[in-house]
FIPALUM-65289 format. One record per atom (N, C-alpha, C): residue in one letter; x, y, z. Coordinates in steps of 0.05 Angstrom, whole numbers, padded with zeros to 5 digits, always signed. Layout:
<sevos>
AXYZ
...
</sevos>
This chain:
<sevos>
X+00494-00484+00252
X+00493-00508+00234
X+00464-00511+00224
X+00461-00513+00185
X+00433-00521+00185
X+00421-00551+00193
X+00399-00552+00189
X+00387-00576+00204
X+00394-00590+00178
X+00382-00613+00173
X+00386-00634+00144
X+00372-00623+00134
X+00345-00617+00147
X+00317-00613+00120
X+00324-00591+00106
X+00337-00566+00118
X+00346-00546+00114
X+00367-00544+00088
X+00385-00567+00095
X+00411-00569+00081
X+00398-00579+00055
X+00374-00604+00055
X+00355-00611+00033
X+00348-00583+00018
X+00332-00564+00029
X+00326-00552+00018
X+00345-00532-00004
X+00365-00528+00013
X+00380-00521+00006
X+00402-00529-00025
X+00397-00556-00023
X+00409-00571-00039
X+00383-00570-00064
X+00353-00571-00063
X+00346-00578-00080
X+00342-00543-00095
X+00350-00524-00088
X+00341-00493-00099
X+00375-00493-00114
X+00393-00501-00107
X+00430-00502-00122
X+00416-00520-00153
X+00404-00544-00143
X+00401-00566-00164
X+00383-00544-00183
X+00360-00528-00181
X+00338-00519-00196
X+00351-00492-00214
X+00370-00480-00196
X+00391-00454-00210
X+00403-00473-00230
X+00422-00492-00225
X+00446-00500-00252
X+00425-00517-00273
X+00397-00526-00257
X+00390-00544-00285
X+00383-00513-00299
X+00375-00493-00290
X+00372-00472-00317
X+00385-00464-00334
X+00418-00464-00315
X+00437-00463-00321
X+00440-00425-00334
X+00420-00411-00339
X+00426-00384-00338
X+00398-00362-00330
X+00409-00354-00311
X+00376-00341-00306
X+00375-00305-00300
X+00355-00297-00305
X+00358-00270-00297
X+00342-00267-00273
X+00342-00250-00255
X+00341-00248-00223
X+00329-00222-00218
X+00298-00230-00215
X+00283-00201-00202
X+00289-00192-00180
X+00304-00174-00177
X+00321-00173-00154
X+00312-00140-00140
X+00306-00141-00118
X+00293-00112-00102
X+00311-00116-00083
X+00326-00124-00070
X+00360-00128-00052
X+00342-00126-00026
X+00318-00145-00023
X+00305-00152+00007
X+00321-00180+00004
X+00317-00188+00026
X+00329-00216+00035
X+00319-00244+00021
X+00299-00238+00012
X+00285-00261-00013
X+00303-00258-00032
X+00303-00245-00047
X+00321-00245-00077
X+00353-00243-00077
X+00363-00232-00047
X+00382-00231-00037
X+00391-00256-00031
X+00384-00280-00025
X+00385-00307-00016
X+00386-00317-00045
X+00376-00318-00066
X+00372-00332-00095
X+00397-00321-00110
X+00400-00294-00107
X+00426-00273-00124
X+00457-00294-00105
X+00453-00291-00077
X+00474-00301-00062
X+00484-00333-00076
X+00466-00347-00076
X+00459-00387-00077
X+00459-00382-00107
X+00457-00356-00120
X+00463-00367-00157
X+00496-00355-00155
X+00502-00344-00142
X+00530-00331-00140
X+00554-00356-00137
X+00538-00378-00119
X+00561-00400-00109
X+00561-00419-00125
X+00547-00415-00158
X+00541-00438-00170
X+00554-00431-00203
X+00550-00449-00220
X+00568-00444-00251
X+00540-00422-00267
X+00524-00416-00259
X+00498-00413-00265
X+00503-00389-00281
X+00497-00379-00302
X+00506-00353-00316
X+00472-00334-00307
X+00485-00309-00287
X+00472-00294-00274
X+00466-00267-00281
X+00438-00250-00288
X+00443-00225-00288
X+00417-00219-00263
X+00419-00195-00247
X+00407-00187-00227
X+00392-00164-00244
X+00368-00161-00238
X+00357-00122-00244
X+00339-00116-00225
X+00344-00101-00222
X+00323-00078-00203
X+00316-00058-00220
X+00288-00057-00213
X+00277-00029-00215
X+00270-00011-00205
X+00276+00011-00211
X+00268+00040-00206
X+00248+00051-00206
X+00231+00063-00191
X+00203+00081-00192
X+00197+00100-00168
X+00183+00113-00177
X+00172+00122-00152
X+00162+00109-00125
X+00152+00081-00123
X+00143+00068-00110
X+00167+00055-00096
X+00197+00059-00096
X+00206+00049-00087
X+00229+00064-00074
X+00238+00069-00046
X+00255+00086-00036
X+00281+00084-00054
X+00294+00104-00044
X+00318+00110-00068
X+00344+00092-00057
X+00345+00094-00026
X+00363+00078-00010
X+00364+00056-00012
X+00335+00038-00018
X+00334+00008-00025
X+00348-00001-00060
X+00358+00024-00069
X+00368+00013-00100
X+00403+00019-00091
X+00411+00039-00071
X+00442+00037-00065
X+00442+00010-00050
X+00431-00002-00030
X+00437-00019-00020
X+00441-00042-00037
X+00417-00047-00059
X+00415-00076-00068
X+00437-00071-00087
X+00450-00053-00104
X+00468-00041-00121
X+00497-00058-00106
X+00496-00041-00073
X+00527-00053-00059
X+00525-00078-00058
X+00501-00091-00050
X+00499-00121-00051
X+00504-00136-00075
X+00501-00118-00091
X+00503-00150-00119
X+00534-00148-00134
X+00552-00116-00121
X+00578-00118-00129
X+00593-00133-00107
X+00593-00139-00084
X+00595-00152-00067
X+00603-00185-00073
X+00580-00189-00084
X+00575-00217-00094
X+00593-00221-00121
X+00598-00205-00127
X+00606-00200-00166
X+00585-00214-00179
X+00560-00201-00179
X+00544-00203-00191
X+00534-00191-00220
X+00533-00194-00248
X+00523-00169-00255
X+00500-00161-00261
X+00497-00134-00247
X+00477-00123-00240
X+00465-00100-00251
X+00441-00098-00263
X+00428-00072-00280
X+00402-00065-00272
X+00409-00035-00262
X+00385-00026-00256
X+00366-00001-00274
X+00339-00022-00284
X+00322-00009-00305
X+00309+00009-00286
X+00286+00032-00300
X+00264+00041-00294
X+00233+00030-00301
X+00232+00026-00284
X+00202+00016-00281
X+00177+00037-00294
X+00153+00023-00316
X+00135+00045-00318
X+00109+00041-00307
X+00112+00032-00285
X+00083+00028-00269
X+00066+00054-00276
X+00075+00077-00259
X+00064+00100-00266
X+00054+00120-00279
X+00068+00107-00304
X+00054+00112-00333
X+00026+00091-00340
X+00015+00087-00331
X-00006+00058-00331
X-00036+00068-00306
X-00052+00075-00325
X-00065+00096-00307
X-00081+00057-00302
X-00083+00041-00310
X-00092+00025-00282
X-00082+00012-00264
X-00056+00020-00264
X-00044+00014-00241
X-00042+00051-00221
X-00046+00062-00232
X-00047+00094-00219
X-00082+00099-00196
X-00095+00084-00218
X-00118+00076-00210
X-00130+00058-00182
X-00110+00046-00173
X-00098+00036-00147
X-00126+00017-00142
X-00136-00009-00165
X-00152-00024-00156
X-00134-00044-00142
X-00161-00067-00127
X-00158-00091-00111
X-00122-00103-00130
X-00127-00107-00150
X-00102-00115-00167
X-00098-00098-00186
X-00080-00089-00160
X-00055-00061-00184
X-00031-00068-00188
X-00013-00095-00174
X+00003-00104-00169
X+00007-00123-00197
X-00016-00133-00198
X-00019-00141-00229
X-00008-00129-00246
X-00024-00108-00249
X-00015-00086-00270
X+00013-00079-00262
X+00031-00076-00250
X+00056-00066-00252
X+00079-00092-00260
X+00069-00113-00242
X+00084-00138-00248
X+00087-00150-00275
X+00072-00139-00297
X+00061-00155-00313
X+00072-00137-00342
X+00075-00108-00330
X+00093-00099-00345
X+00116-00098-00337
X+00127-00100-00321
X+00158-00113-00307
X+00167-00134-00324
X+00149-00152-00310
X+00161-00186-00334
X+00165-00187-00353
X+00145-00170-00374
X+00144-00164-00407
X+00173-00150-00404
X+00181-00129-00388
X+00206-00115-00403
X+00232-00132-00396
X+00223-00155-00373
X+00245-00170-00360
X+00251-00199-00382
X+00228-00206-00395
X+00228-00218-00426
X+00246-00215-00439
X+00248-00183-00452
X+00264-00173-00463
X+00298-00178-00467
X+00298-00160-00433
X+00327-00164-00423
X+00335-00199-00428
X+00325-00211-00415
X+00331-00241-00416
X+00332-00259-00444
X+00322-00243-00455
X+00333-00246-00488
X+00351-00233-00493
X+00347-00211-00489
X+00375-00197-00504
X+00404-00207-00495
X+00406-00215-00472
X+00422-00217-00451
X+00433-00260-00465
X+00415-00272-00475
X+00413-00300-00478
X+00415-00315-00458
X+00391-00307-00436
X+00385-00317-00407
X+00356-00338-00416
X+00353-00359-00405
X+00340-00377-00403
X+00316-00371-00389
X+00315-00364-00363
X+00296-00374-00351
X+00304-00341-00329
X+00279-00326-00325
X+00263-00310-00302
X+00257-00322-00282
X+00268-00316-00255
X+00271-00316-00231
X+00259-00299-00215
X+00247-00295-00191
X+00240-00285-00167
X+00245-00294-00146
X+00233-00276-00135
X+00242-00282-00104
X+00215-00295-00081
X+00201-00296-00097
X+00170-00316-00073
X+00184-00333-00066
X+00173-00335-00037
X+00173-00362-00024
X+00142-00382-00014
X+00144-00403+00000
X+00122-00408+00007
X+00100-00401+00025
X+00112-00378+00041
X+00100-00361+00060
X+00071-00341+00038
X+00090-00329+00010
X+00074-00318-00007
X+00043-00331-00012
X+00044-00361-00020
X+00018-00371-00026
X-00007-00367-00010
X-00001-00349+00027
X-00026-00346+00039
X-00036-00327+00042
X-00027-00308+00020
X-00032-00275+00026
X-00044-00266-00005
X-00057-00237-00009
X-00065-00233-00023
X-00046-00223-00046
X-00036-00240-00072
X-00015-00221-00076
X-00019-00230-00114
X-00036-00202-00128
X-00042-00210-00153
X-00024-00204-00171
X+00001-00195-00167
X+00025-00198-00175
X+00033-00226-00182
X+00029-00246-00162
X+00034-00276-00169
X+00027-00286-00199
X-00003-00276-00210
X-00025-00281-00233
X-00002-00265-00253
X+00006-00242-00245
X+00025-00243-00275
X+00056-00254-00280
X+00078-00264-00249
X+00086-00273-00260
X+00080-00311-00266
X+00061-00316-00257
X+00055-00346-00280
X+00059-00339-00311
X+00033-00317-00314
X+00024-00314-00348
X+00056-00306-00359
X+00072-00295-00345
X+00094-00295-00364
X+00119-00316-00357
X+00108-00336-00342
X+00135-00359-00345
X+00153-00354-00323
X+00147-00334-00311
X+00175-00328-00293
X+00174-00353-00261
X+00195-00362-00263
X+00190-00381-00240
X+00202-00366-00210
X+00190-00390-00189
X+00204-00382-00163
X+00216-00406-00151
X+00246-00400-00153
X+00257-00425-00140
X+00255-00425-00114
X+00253-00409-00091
X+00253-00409-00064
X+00235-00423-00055
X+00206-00417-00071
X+00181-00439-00073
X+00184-00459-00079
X+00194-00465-00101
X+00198-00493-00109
X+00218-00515-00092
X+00230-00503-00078
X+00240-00504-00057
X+00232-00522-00034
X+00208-00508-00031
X+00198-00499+00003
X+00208-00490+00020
X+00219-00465+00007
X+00237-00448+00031
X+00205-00429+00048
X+00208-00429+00075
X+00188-00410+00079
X+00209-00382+00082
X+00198-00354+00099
X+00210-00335+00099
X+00235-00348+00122
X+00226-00363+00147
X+00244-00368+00165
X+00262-00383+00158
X+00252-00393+00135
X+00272-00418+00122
X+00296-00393+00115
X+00285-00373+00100
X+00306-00356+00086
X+00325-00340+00095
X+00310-00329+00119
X+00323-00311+00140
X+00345-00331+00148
X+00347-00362+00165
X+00361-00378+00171
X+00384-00376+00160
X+00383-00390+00131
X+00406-00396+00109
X+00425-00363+00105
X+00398-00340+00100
X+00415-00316+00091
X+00433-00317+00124
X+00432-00312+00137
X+00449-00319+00163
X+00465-00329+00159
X+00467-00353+00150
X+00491-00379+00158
X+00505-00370+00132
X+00493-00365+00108
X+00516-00351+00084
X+00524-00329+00089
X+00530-00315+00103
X+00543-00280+00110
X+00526-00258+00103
X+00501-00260+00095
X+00477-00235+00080
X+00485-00221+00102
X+00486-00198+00099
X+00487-00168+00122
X+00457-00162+00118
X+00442-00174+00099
X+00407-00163+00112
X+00392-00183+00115
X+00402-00204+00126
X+00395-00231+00131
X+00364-00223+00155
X+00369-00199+00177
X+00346-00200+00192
X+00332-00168+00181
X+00334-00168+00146
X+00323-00138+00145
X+00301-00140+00142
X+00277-00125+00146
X+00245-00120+00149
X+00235-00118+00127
X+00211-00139+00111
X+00201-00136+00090
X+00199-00107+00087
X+00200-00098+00064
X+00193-00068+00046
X+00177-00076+00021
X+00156-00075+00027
X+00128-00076+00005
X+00141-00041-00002
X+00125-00038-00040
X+00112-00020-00057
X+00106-00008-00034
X+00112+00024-00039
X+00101+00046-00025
X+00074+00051-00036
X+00064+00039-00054
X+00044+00042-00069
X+00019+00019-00042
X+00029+00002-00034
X+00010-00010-00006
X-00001-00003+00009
X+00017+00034+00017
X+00012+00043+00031
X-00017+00065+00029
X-00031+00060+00010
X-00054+00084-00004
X-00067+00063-00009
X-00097+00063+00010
X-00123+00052+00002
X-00137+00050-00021
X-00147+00023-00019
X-00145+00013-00050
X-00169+00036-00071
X-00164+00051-00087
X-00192+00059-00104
X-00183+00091-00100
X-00165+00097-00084
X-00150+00125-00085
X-00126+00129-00100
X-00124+00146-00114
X-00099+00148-00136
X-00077+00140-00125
X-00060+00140-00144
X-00031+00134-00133
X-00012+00157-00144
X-00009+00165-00141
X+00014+00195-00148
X+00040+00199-00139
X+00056+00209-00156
X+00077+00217-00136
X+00085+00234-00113
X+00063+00248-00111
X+00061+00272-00086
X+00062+00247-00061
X+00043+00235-00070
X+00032+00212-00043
X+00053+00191-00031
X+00069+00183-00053
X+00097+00165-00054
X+00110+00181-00035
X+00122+00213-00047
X+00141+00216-00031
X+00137+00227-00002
X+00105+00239+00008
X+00101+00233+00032
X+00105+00209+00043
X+00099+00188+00039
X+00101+00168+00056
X+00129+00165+00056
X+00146+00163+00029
X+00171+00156+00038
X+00182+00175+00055
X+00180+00200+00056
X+00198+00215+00076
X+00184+00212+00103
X+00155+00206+00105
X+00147+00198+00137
X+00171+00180+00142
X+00162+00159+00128
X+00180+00127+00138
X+00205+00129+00141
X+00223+00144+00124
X+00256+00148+00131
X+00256+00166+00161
X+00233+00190+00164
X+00239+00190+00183
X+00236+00173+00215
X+00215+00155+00212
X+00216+00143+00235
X+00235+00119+00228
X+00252+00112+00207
X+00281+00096+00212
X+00296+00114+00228
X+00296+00141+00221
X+00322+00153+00240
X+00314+00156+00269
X+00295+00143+00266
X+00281+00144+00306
X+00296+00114+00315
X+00312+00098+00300
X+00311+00062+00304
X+00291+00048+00300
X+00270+00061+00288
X+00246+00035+00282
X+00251+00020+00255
X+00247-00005+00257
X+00247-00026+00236
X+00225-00027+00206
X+00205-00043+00233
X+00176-00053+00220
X+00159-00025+00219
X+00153-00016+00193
X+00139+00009+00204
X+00127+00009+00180
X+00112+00025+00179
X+00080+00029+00160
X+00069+00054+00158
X+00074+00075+00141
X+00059+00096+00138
X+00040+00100+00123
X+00014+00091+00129
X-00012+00085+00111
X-00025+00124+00105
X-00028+00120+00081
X-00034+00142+00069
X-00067+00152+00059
X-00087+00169+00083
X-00107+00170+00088
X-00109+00199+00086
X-00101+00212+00063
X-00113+00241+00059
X-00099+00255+00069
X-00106+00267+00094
X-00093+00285+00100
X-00086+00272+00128
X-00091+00243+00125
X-00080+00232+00150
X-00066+00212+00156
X-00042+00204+00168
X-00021+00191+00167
X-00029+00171+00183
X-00037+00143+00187
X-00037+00120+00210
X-00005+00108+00203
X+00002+00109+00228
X+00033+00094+00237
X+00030+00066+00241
X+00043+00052+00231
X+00040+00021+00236
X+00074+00009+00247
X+00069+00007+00279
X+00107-00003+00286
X+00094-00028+00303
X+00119-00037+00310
X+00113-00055+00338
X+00097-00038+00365
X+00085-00057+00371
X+00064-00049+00398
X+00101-00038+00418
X+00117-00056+00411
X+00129-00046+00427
X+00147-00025+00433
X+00148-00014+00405
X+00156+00023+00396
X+00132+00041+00410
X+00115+00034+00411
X+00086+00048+00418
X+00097+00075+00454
X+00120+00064+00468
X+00122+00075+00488
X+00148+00105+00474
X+00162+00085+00462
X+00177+00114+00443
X+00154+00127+00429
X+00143+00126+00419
X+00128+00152+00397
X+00116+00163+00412
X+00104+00151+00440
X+00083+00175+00459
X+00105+00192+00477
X+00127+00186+00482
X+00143+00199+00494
X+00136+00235+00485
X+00140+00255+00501
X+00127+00280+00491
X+00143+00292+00475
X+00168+00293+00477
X+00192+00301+00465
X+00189+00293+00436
X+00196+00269+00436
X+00196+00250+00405
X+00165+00259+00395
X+00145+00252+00409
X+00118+00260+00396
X+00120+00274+00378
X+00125+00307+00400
X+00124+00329+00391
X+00135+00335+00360
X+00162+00331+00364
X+00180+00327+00341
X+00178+00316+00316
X+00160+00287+00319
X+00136+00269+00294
X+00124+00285+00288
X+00107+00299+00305
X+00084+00308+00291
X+00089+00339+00269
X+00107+00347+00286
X+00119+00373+00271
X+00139+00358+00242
X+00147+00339+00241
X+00159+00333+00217
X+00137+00324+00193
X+00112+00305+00213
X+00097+00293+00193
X+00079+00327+00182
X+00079+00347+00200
X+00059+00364+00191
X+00067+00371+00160
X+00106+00377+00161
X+00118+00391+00144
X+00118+00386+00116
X+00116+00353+00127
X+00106+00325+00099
X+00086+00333+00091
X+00064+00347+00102
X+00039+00351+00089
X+00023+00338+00093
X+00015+00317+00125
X-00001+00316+00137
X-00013+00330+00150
X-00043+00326+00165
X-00052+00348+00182
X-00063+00334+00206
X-00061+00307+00207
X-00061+00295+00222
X-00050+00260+00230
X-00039+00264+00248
X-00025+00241+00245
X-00031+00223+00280
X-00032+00195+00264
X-00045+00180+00281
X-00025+00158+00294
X-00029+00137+00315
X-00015+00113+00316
X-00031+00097+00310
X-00034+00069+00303
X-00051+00050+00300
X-00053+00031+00320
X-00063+00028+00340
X-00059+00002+00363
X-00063-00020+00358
X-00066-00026+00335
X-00064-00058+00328
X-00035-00064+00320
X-00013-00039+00315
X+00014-00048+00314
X+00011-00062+00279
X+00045-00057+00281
X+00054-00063+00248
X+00040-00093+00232
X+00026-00098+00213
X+00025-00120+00199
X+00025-00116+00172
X+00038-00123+00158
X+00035-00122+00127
X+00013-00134+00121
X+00008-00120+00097
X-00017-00125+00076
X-00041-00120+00093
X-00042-00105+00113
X-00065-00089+00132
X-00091-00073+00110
X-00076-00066+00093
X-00098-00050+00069
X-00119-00071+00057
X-00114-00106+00059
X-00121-00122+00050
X-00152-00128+00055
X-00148-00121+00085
X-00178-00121+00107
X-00201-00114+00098
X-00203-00096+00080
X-00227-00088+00062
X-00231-00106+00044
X-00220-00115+00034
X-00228-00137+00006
X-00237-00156+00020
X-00260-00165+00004
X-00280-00195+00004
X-00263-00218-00005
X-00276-00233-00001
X-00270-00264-00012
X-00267-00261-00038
X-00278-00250-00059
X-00279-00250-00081
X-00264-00243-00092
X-00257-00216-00084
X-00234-00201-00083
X-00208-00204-00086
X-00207-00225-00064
X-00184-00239-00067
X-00173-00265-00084
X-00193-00270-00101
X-00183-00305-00117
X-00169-00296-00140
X-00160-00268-00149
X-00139-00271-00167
X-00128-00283-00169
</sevos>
């Protein structure tokens, strides 16, 4: 059962979908946009979902959000993204997120015109506002709102509700841009994408969740729970990591003992750095 404040909240993100009354839905099928796609599904609200496609983004996260939004009878279109074509977002500064978001919105403009959609949607919540995220700076400049924020849903707020509505990825593990994973001021390529992504699928098929394959040359740092830390040293499994990560085209591969945290690449940036 939700609590009241909960059920409040709840009630005032239904009221913010129908006053748009039609919206289009940046949708990456994580449990943020998954909760907004679900709560616009139960309402008169005229809905289109899109995802995009790139290199920066595993291929399994576009079947999943795909089954999720026919599920819902949602309809759902998935574009290609041109981050990659955008040598300053290739260029992998402090705000590269910028640069990709900002041509996202512009083509998500489009659609939402063509389509005779009102109002651009995301998936932030209030958790977003304490982290470094210059993605935010472009979608203001282009109008796109966030009802989850407007809200005051935090992430636990979201995880909660996606629960009590039936989400099957109600406890699934943020998935940042594989592009997070490469230190800021080193290219971004696709050679580098699909190392990391094939590290990371393979330590899913080990059962790890929260995981992080930070991309350092010719060297791989692992980011899981401290408490995976006793599986990966096991000699067997080691062994086996290390011979898969070699195959990936590392030459050395590390664990990190500070354990999984997103936005870990952030640690280098100054104060300044950060007021995007």
């Amino acid at each position: 059962m939700l609590s009241s404040e909960l059920n409040t909240k709840l009630a005032t993100l239904q009221g913010k979908l129908q006053e748009w009354e039609s919206i289009l839905i940046a949708y990456s099928g994580g449990v943020d946009s998954s909760l907004l796609l679900k709560v616009a599904s139960m309402t008169p609200v005229k809905v289109l979902a899109v995802t995009a496609v790139s290199p920066t983004y595993p291929q399994a996260e576009i079947a999943a959000a795909t089954d999720l939004a026919r599920k819902l009878g949602v309809q759902h279109m998935v574009i290609n993204s041109k981050e990659m074509g955008n040598p300053k977002f290739c260029a992998n500064p402090p705000e590269r997120c910028y640069h990709c978001k900002k041509e996202l919105f512009a083509d998500l403009q489009k659609l939402a015109w063509e389509h005779g959609l009102k109002v651009i949607v995301d998936g932030a919540n209030i958790d977003d506002c304490d982290d470094f995220r210059p993605g935010r700076k472009a979608a203001r400049e282009c109008g796109v709102k966030s009802p989850l924020q407007e809200a005051g849903l935090t992430k636990a707020d979201i995880r909660q509700l996606a629960r009590h509505l039936g989400l099957p990825n109600w406890d699934k593990p943020s998935m940042a841009c594989l592009s997070s994973r490469i230190p800021y001021g080193q290219m971004i390529t696709p050679a580098k994408l699909g190392q990391v992504a094939a590290a990371e699928a393979y330590l899913r098929q080990l059962g790890l969740q929260e995981i992080r394959v930070r991309h350092h040359g010719s060297i791989a740092r692992i980011e899981v729970n401290p408490a995976a830390f006793a599986l990966l040293i096991d000699n067997q499994v080691r062994q086996a990591m290390v011979d898969r990560f070699h195959e990936i085209g590392f030459t050395y591969v590390t664990l990190d003992l500070e354990g999984f945290r997103s936005g870990s690449m952030n640690a280098v940036l100054s104060a300044e750095e950060r007021k995007l």
